[in-house]
C-alpha positions in Angstrom: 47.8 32.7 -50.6 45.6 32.7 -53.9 46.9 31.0 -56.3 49.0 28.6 -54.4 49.7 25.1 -55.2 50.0 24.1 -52.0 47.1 25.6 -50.3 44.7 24.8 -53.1 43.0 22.1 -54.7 42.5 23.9 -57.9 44.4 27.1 -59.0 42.7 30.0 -60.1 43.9 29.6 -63.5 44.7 25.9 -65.2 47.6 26.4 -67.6 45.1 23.9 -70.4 46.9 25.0 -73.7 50.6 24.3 -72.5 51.7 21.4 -74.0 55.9 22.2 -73.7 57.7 23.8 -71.6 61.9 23.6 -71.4 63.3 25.5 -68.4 67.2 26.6 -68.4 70.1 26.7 -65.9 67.8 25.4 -62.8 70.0 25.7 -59.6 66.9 24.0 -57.6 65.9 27.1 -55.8 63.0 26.4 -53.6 60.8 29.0 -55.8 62.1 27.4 -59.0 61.2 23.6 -57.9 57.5 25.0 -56.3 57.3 26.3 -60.0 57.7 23.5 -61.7 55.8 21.5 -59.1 53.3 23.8 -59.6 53.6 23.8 -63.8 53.1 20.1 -63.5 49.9 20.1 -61.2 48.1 22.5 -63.6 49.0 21.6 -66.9 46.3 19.2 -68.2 48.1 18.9 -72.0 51.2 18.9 -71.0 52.9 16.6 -72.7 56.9 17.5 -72.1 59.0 19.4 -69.5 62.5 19.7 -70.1 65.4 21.5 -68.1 68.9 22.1 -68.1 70.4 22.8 -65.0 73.4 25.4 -63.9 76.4 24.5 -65.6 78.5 24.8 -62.5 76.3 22.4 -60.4 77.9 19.0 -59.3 76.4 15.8 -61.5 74.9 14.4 -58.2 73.1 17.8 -57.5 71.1 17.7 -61.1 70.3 14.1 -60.5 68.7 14.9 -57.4 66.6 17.7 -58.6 65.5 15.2 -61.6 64.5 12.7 -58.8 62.4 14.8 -57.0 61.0 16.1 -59.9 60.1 12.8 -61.4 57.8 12.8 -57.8 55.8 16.2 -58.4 52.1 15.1 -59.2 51.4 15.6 -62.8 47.6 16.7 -64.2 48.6 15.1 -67.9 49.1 11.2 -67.7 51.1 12.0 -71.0 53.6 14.2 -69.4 57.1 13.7 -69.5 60.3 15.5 -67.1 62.9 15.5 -69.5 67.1 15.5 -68.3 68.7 17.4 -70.7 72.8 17.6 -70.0 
């Protein structure tokens, strides 16, 4: 697939100029946590990604979506993954 993170070394497009990015109500869909995996791999100036997540999701269930975000490989040494309750 074009395009894709996973298949790819390099995207077809870097996202250069993206420096924030906040994300609401993530419920750690399998295309939501490839997006963010894949916002973090591209972004060269990112320097901050924050998310809430679905208000109805159990405290352990956000914590484990922050944990395996904090693991997604990240193209800015300056960027951040940001909790926010």
């Amino acid at each position: 697939m074009q395009g894709d993170a996973e298949t790819k070394d390099e995207p077809d497009y870097m996202l250069n100029h993206l420096r924030s990015i906040h994300i609401r109500n993530i419920r750690g869909l399998a295309l939501e946590m490839k997006l963010i995996s894949y916002l973090l791999a591209f972004s060269p100036s990112l320097e901050r990604l924050s998310f809430t997540c679905y208000p109805a999701l159990k405290a352990r269930t956000q914590l484990q979506f922050y944990r395996q975000m904090l693991q997604f490989r990240r193209a800015s040494p300056k960027a951040e993954v940001l909790y926010v309750k």
